[in-house]
Rosetta silent file (secondary structure, phi, psi, omega in degrees, C-alpha in Angstrom):
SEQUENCE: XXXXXXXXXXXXXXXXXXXXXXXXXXXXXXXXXXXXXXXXXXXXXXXXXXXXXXXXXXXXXXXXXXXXXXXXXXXXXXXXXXXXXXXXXXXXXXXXXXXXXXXXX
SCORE:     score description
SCORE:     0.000 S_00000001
   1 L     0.000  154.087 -166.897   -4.861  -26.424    3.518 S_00000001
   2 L   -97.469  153.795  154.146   -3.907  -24.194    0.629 S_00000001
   3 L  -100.254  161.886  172.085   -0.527  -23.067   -0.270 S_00000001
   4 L  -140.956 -168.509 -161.399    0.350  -19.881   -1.301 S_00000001
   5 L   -97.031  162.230  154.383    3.725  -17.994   -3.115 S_00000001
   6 L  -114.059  161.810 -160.086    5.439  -16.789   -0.078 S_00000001
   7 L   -26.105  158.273  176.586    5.971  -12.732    0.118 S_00000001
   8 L   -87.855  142.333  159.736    8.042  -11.182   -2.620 S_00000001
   9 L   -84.356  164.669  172.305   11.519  -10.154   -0.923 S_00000001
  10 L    72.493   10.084  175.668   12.697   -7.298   -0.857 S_00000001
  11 L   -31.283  -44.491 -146.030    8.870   -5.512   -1.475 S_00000001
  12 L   -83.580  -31.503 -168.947   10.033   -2.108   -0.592 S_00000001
  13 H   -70.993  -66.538 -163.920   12.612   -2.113   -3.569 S_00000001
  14 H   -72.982    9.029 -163.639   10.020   -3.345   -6.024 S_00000001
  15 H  -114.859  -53.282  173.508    7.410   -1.174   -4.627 S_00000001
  16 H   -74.447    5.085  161.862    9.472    2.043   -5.202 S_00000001
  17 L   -73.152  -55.931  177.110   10.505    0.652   -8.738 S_00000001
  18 H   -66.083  -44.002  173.394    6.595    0.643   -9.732 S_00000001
  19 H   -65.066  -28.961 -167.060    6.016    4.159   -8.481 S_00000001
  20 H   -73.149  -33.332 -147.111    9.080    5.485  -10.175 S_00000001
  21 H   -77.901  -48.626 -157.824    8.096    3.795  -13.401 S_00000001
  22 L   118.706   -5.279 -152.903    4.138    4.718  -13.259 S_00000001
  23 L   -72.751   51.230 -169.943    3.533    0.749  -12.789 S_00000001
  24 E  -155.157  144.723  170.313    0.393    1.200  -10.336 S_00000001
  25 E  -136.303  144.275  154.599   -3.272    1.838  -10.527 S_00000001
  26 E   -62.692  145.710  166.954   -5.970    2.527   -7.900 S_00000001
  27 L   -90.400  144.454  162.451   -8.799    0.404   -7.014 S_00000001
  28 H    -6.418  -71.341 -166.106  -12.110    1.856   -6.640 S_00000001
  29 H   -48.530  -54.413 -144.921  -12.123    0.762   -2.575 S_00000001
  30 H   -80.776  -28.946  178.909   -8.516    2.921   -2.455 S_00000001
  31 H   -55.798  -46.955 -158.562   -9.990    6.086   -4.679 S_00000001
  32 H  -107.854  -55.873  174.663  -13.263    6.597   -1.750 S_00000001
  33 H   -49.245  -40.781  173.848  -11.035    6.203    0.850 S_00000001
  34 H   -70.535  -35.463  171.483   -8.160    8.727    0.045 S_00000001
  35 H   -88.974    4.588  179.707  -11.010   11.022   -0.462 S_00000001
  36 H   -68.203  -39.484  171.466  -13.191    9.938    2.586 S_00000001
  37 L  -109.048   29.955  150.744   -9.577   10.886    4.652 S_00000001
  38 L    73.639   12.584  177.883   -8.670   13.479    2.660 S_00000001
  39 L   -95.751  158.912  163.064   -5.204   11.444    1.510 S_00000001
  40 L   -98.889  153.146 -177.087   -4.186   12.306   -2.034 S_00000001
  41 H   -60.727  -27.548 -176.443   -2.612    9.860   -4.534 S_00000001
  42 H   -82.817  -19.941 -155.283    0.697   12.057   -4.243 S_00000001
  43 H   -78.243  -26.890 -163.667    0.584   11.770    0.064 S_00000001
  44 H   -97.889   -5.054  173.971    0.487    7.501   -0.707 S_00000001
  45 H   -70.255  -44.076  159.391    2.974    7.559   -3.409 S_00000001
  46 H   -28.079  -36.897 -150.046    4.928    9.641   -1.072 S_00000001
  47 H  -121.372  -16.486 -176.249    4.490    6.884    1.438 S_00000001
  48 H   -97.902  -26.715  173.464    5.151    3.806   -0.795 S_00000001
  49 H   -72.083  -37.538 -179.543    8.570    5.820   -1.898 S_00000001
  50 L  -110.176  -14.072  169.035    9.680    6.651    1.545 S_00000001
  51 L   -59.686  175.113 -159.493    7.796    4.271    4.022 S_00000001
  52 E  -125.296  133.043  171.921    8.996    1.327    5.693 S_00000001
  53 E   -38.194  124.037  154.301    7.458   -2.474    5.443 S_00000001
  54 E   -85.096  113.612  179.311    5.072   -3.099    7.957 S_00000001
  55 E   -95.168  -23.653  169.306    5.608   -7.286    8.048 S_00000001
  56 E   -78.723   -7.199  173.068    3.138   -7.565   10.565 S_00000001
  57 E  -109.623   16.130  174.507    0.215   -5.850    8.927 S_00000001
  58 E   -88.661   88.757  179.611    1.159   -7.923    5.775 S_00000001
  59 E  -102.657 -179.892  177.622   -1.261  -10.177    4.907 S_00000001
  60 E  -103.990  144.749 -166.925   -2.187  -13.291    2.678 S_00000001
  61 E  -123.959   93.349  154.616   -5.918  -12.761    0.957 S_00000001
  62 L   -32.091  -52.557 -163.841   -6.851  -16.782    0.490 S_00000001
  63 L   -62.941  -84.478  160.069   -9.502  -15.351   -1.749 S_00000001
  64 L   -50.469  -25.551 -175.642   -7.263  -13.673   -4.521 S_00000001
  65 L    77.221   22.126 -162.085   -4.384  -15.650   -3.788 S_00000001
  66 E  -134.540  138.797 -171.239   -2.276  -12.458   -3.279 S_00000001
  67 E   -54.754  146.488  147.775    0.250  -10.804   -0.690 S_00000001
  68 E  -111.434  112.921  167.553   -1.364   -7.476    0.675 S_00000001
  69 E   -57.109  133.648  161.709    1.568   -5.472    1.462 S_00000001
  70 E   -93.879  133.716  161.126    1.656   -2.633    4.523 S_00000001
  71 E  -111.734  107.639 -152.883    3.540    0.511    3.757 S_00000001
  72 E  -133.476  111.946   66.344    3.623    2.614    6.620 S_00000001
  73 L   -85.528 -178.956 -173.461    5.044    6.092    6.572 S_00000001
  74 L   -44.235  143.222  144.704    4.722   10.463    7.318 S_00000001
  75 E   -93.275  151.691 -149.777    3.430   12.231    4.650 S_00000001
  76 L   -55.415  -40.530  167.822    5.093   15.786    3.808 S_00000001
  77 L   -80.524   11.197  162.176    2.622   17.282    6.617 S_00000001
  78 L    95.716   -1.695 -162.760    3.935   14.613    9.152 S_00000001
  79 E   -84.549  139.305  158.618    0.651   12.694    8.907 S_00000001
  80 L   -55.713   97.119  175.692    0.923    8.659   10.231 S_00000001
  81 E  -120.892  157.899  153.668   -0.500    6.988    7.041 S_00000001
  82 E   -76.456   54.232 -162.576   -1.082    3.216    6.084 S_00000001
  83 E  -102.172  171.861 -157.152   -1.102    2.460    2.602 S_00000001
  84 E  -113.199  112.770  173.954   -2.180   -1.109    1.528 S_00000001
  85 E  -114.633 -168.581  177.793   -0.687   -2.502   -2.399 S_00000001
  86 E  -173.202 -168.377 -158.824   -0.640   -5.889   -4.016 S_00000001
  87 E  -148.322  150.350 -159.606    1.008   -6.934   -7.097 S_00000001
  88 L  -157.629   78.470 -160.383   -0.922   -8.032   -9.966 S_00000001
  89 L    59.505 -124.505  136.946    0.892   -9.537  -12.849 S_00000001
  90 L   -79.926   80.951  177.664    3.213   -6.638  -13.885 S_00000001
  91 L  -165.925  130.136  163.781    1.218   -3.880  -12.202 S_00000001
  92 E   -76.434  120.098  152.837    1.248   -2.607   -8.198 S_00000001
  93 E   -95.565  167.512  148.209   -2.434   -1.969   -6.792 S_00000001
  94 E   -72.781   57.220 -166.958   -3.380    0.457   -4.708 S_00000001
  95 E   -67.013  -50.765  167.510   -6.017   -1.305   -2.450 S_00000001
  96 E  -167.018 -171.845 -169.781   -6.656    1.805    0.206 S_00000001
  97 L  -141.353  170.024 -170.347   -4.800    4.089    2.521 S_00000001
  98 L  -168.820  124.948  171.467   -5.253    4.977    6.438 S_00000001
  99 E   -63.603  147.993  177.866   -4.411    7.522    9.204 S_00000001
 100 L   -96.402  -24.548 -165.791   -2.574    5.114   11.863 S_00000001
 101 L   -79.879  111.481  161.209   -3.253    7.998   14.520 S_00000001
 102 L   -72.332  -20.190 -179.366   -7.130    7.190   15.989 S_00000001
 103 L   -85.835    2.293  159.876   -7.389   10.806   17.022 S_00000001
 104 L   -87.232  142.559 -172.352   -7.388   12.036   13.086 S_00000001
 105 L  -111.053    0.000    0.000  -10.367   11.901   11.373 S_00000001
């Protein structure tokens, strides 16, 4: 079995540090998704500044070796969003975003 780092504490602090700063880039994956649902890059910054850890939607990627964080809050219209980060040397990605609500499309 592999080891891995275990989670950074305290994520939410260092996750609203990188957005304040500019520290973050999208991935591709996260880019076709905000526009396939219509989220904009300001609704998930929005959501990584004021959202709350999801620790149970937090996973470990074996593959990459890297924490995938959940960040789960409203966006300024009230919308349930999901967004997904990771941490990358000194840099936050942006792996994709998601309505949590199944009746939005």
């Amino acid at each position: 079995m592999v080891k891995h780092l275990p989670p950074i504490p305290n994520v939410q602090e260092k996750i609203r540090d990188f957005v304040e700063v500019g520290k973050y880039v999208d991935t591709t994956h996260a880019k076709e998704r905000q526009k396939e649902r219509r989220i904009t890059l300001a609704d998930a910054l929005y959501i990584l500044k004021t959202g709350r850890h999801e620790k149970s939607k937090t996973t470990f990627d074996p593959i990459w070796q890297k924490w995938k964080y959940a960040i789960r809050g409203k966006t300024r219209d009230q919308e349930d969003v999901r967004v997904i980060v990771a941490f990358e040397k000194e840099l936050m990605v942006i792996i994709t975003v998601m309505y949590i609500s199944s009746l939005r499309k």
